[in-house]
C-alpha angles and dihedrals in degrees: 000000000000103000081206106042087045091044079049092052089046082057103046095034092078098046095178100055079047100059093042097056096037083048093048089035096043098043090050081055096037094066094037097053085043093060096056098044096057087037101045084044095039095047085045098061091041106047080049097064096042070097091186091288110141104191135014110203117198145127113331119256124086110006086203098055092045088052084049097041096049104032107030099020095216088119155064120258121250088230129282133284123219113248088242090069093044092047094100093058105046091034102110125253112038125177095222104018116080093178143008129189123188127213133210118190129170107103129054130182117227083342099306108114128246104219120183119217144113129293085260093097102076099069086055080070109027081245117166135186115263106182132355117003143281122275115269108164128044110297103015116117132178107218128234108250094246089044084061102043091044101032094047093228130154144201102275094024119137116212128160122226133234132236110257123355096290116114097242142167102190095052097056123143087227090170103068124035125203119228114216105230101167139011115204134223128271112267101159093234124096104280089082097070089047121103100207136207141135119293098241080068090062086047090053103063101038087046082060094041108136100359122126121258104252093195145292090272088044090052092043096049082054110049089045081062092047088055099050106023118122083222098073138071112266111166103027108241138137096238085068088045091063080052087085116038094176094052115098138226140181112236146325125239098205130185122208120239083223124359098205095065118122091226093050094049082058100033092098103042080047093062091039090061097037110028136071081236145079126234114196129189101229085201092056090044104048082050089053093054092046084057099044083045096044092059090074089029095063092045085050090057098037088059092053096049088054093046085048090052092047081047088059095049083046085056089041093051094044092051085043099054090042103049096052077049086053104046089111101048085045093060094046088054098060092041095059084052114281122140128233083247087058099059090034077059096049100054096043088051089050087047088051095048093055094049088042090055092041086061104044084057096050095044092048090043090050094048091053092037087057090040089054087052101053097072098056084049092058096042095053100023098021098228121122116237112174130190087220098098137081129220123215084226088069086069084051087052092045087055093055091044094051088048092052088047087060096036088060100039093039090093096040088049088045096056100042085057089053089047103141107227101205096041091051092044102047085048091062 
């Protein structure tokens, strides 16, 4: 007979010891495998959308929320600063700056956010223009890859924005409309879920915000002098911002010349002592998050290593029991000829299979599981995490499954190859 197929009918023909060790055994894997999958994915995403930028300079408050907020837009801003303090920075040339590129929040559109800022911004992500064009005059945006395919806009399409990034009816802008002029490319980072535009265009609405509508004539005759005024921002650079001191933004992404200098290393705690702003390094900040989430992170996984090891001794303790159950049919088995190889053999394979199929369970719990999360991810951080995707770890986590599987079977194995045959015999 089969050594595997009999050591495969030892395993299914007590149901009950078999559901207790794959639960315990698949829920230990199950957490494990869970936890890589959000952090691979997580530290993915946002090691993705560091995007080269070496400080963020904004209103003073958390360092962490304004780097969330301005890189990864997952999270409120710290406030605005007026253009005259950020002169300095957006002023060309800079001896240590090689590039500067200025932010403006406040609206969102179906809970993407509009952000107003130069063209600049496309090189940050390696973005490219797919089909129409980017935005050059007030209103006009060019649309994220991920903000076209969800949202159902078109080139040429007119939509309003909300106040905020609610989603939000009763906060509408009704009183200027964007028109949609270009929709980028995928590129997997963060700019696929912006809606982009200039920054005059931020200014506009919230220059109109609560004020009555005085009439479709009245709103046309306006925008048109939105469009073609010598007040507003036209080709969205930061020469025009300086244009306006007392105007406000949000933040500014900026990118060393040479990050080695002395004077760089020091730039942003330079601008934190003697400024009315904050400079934050998004590279020290996101660390700082992966510590502050591995700590749970670490219990999370502690606690699954132990249920995997209780898992084991629940193995152990099946393969025991059902040894001592099994003497006789051991014995027959080496008179009509079987080794004790042979029966060492039979209970490490169903040791094995009972870690194997522990495994599977856990693995196939902890996809879906991830699968099940994303969208609530999506819904509330709009990145998309998915369950479809398999980690080299988890071959690490087989391996370790398949070794506690013999662990917990090896004395039970041990002691079926040393069944006395005449003792067990003349007992029956």
């Amino acid at each position: 007979m089969n050594i595997l197929y009999l050591a495969w009918k030892n395993v299914i023909k007590n149901p009950l010891n078999l559901l207790m060790s794959v639960i315990l055994f698949g829920l230990g894997v199950g957490l494990i495998s869970f936890l890589l999958l959000f952090n691979s994915q997580l530290k993915e995403k946002f090691d993705k959308n560091l995007a080269d930028i070496d400080l963020v300079v904004g209103a003073k408050g958390s360092p962490l929320q304004m780097i969330l907020c301005s890189m990864y837009h997952i999270d409120n801003p710290t406030g605005n600063i007026p253009i005259k303090n950020a002169a300095p920075l957006l002023r060309e040339p800079h001896p240590l700056i090689k590039q500067a590129v200025p932010l403006s929040l406040g609206d969102s559109y179906k809970s993407y956010r509009i952000v107003g800022t130069n063209h600049e911004i496309l090189g940050l992500y390696g973005a490219t223009v797919a089909e129409g064009d980017l935005w050059k005059n007030d209103f006009e945006v060019t649309l994220g890859h991920t903000v076209a395919q969800e949202s159902g806009l078109k080139l040429g399409d007119k939509f309003v924005s909300s106040h905020g990034f609610a989603d939000d009816a009763d906060l509408a802008h009704d009183h200027a409309a964007f028109v949609v002029k270009g929709i980028l490319a995928p590129t997997g980072s963060v700019i696929d879920q912006l809606i982009l535009t200039n920054t005059a265009s931020i200014w506009l609405v919230h220059e109109h915000h609560g004020e009555e509508n005085e009439g479709a004539a009245t709103h046309e005759e306006d925008h048109h002098h939105h469009d073609h005024g010598e007040d507003h921002i036209h080709d969205n650079s930061n020469a025009d911002l300086l244009a306006h001191p007392e105007q406000e933004i949000t933040s500014v992404l900026i990118r060393y010349r040479n990050k080695t200098n002395f004077q760089a290393l020091n730039f942003g705690r330079n601008i934190n002592e003697n400024t009315e702003m904050q400079a934050a390094s998004p590279a020290i900040e996101i660390n700082r998050l992966y510590s502050m989430i591995g700590l749970g992170t670490d219990a999370i996984r502690n606690l699954a290593i132990l249920i995997a090891i209780v898992s084991a001794l629940s193995i152990f303790i099946s393969l025991y029991k059902g040894l001592r159950e099994r003497r006789y049919e051991l014995a027959l088995m080496r008179v009509m000829g079987a080794h004790r190889s042979g029966l060492f053999a039979l209970v490490i394979l169903e040791g094995l299979i009972l870690a194997g199929i522990g495994f599977a369970v856990g693995s196939l719990v902890s996809h879906l599981g991830m699968n099940w999360a994303a969208g609530f991810l999506k819904q509330d951080f709009r990145y998309s995490f998915t369950g479809w995707k398999w980690l080299h770890e988890e071959w690490y986590i087989l391996g370790a499954s398949l070794v506690l599987g013999l662990i917990a079977s090896l004395l039970p194995a041990i002691q079926a190859a040393r069944t006395d045959i005449n003792k067990t015999l003349s007992e029956k």
